[in-house]
C-alpha positions, 0 to 999 in steps of 0.5 A: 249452097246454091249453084245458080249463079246471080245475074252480077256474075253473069255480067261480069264473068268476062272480067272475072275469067280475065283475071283468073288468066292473070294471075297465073301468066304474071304479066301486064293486065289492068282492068282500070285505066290508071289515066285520069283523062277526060279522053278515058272517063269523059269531060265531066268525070272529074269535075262531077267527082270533085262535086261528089267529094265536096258535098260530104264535107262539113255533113253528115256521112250518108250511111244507113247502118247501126248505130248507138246514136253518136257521130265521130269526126275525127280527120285533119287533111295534111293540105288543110283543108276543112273536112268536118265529116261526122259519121255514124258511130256504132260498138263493137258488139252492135257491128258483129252482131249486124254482121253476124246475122249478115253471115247465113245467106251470103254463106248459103249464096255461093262462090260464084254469086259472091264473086259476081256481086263483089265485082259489081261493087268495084264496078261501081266503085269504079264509076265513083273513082274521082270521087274516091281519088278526091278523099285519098287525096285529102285524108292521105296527103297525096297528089291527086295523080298518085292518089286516082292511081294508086288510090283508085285504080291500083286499088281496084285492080288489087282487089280484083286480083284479090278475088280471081285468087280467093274464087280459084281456092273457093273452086279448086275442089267440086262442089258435089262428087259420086263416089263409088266402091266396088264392095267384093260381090255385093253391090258397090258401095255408092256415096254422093258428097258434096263440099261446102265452102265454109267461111270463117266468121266476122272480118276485120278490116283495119285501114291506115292513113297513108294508102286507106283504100289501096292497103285495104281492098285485098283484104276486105274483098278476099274475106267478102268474096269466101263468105265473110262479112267485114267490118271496116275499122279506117284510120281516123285520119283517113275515114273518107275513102273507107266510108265512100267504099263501104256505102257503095258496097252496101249498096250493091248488096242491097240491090243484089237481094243480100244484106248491106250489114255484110259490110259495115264501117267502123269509125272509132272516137279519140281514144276509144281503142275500136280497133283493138276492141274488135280484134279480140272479139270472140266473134272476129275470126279474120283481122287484115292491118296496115300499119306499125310493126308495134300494133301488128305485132301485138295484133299477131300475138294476141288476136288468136282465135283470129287469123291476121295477116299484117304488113308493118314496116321494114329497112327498105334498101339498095345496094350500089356496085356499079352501074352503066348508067350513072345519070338514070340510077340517080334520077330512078333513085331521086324519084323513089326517095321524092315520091309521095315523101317518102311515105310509102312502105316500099321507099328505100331507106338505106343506100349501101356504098362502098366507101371507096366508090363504084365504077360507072360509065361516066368513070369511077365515083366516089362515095360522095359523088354518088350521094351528091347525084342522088342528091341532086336527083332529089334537088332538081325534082322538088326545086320548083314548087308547083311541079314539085308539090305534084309529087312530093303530096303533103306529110301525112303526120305529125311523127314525120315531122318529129322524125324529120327533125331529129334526123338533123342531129345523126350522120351528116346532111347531103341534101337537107328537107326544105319547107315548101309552101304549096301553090294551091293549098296555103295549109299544106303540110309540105316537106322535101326528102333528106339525105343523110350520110353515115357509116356502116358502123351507124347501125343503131341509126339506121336499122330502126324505121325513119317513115318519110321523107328519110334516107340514108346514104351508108358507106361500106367497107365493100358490096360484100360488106354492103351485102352482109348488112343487107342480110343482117338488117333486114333479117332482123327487121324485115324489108317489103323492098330491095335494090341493087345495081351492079354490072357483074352478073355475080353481084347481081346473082349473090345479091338475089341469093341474099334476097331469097334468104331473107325473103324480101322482093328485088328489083335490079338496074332500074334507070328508068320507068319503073321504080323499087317501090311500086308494085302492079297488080296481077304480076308484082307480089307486094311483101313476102310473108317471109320476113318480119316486114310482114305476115303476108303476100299480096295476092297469094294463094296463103293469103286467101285460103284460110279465110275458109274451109271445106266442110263435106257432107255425105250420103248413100245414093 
């Protein structure tokens, strides 16, 4: 293992260091700006990234890698638009074996230059960020705000923070140490040891089609950065922006002296199986999945000689006890549910009530009133359709739509989903969120998963009862959020306590900027890794630690 350090660590040490602050104070920190002004990235960043991202469509993707000969194309963009990009297919033996022989030199190069050189990826990355923020855009369905941010810089401020903790673990032992042993009269006994950092082996990566690069960044640079080559496995649907990423990343490697099949893509053909094929190959020993609980779950169960972290979905929920500010709760509450249609893993869902209303600063409201200004919230967010658009995106698939219309046949209907015909994009897919009342005794309805534009507003028997159902539900079915708004401190320190129980993360009283289903990097843990929403935190130190071992070498001085 060498111990000088390339040149890209030398570059980006400042960054790195600033990183490894962060994560231990928890507080504001961005390494890039969410804005994407002309003001921040200059005039012509987004027209040249646009470019960037129009000139792939209808081509073939340029990436020099192994391939058996065959080109896949396999997206749709939820706005309509035609994308027809083919790209180099390859199987699963000929990628981990590329990878594998990836592996020797980049193990040999050390924490230091890995992290270096990881860095200068996202440094270039990020210099390619509209082009990025174009593809998220038209393979996720989202707007092109939330698709630079979330797409883009979250998505590089999460993978940063995925490399301050895996270069902490990787250094928080020396690299070499004497070791002395008075030995009675004789001379001492006198040892040199040193400590390899010790990847696991070939790296999985397998994306999903709502947040492609923002769920899999922290994972391919946690294992790229600890040694591990990673092979890259998009969601079909969302192939673009993994494609982008992996051919700035192999360029990089390239240019750093290293070999660029340290990171290949793994485009899959309808109906080949790529994924699960790759999950259980021998040679795998990391997998990292987005997606259903069904395939994580069989992912966590028959992927064992591999360690998998998987984030699946969950019963996302809020409890309403009162609030002193009615008018912001619901206009929080509406942007939540309207956001990106609901499509996130983090929207809320179930809304407990109590039936007989709550106490707020505009007077007692009752059940219903409360489900109306949530409504209405919703209602006057989506009712122009130009700057509605802007943040409901397009629905990412067709199970949303399946979902939205048998929705329409439980409970009874507050705010209905309209169709919405967007400005720019005639063949967008493009719906507004539901809400839909039903009574605590509906458990069979809402304690299943209804991904999109879905909620429910659930009346209780009281916020006790409302608490029990938290517990129950996402006891059994896990949750990556939870809410709660209350004016009594008991409320709100029993709600907490039924949160910690069963691990999943709270947030209280937002009326106004911040919102339950958005997390930030380097101060938000996004999932637990304590309930069944998902295996694993992002970033933690469990979630990057395993990705190695300390092998230990020794000799007599």
């Amino acid at each position: 293992m060498t111990d000088t350090p390339h040149p890209h660590y030398d570059r980006h040490a400042e960054t790195l260091n600033r990183a490894l602050t962060a994560i231990t104070e928890r507080g504001y920190w961005s390494a890039y700006p969410e804005s994407p002004s002309p003001r921040v990235y200059g005039e012509t960043a987004a027209a040249d990234g646009k470019a960037a991202f129009e000139a792939y469509l209808g081509g073939n993707f340029p990436l020099d890698q192994p391939t058996d000969g065959q080109s896949i194309a396999t997206e749709r963009s939820p706005f309509g638009v035609e994308l027809n990009v083919a790209y180099p297919h390859a199987t699963a033996d000929q990628l981990v074996a590329a990878a594998s022989a990836a592996l020797p030199a980049w193990r040999a190069a050390g924490p230091q230059t890995r992290a270096g050189v990881c860095l200068e990826i996202l440094d270039r990355l990020h210099k390619h960020v509209f082009e990025l923020a174009n593809s998220v855009q038209f393979t996720s369905g989202q707007a092109f705000v939330m698709a630079f941010q979330a797409g883009g810089a979250h998505a590089l401020d999460r993978a940063l923070e995925a490399i301050a903790y895996s270069y902490a673990e990787m250094t928080r032992h020396p690299g070499t140490a004497g070791w002395e042993k008075a030995a009675g009269k004789g001379d001492p006994l006198r040892m040199t040891k040193t400590f390899h950092v010790v990847p696991r082996g070939v790296a999985l990566v397998i994306g999903c089609n709502t947040f492609p690069t923002w769920n899999s960044y922290p994972g391919l640079f946690a294992s790229l950065v600890t040694g591990n080559p990673v092979v890259v496995k998009p969601h079909p649907r969302a192939v673009l922006p993994l494609a982008i990423t992996v051919r700035y990343a192999r360029e990089v490697l390239a240019e750093a002296g290293f070999d660029p099949n340290l990171v290949l893509l793994a485009p899959e053909a309808a109906d080949e199986k790529l994924a699960t094929t790759l999950a259980l190959h021998p040679a795998v020993k990391i997998v990292d999945f987005t997606g259903s609980s069904e395939y994580g779950d069989w992912l966590e169960a028959n992927a064992r000689q591999a360690a998998v972290y998987t984030e699946k979905a969950g019963l996302n929920t809020v409890v309403i006890d009162s609030t002193d500010d009615f008018a912001g709760m619901c206009r929080n509450l509406g942007f939540t549910l309207t956001l990106y249609s609901g499509q996130m893993c983090t929207t809320s869902q179930n809304i407990l009530i109590p039936r007989d209303g709550i106490d707020t600063d505009q007077g007692h409201k009752s059940f219903d009133e409360v489900a109306a200004g949530i409504a209405a919230a919703v209602g006057k967010l989506t009712a122009d359709p130009a700057r509605g658009v802007e943040l409901t995106g397009a629905i990412v698939n067709d199970g949303v739509l399946e979902r939205l219309d048998e929705v329409t046949k439980v409970g009874e209907s507050v705010l209905e989903s309209r169709t919405v015909e967007h400005p720019a994009f005639p063949g967008a897919v493009v719906r507004t969120p539901t809400l839909v009342k039903l009574d605590a005794g509906d458990t069979a309805t809402y304690s299943r998963e209804w991904f999109g534009p879905i909620s429910f507003a659930i009346a209780t028997d009281s916020t006790a009862h409302s608490l029990e159902i938290l517990r129950a539900t996402v006891g059994e079915k896990g949750a990556l959020t939870a809410g709660v708004y209350s004016t009594d401190e008991a409320v709100l320190d029993a709600t907490e306590n039924a949160a910690i129980e069963v691990g999943v993360h709270l947030s209280s009283n937002l009326t106004g900027g911040v919102f339950v289903n958005q997390s930030a990097a380097f101060s938000d843990f996004h999932g637990s890794g304590a309930n069944a929403a998902a295996n694993a935190a992002l970033t933690d130190g469990a979630y990057v630690a395993n990705r190695f071992r300390i092998v230990q070498s020794r000799r007599h001085v």
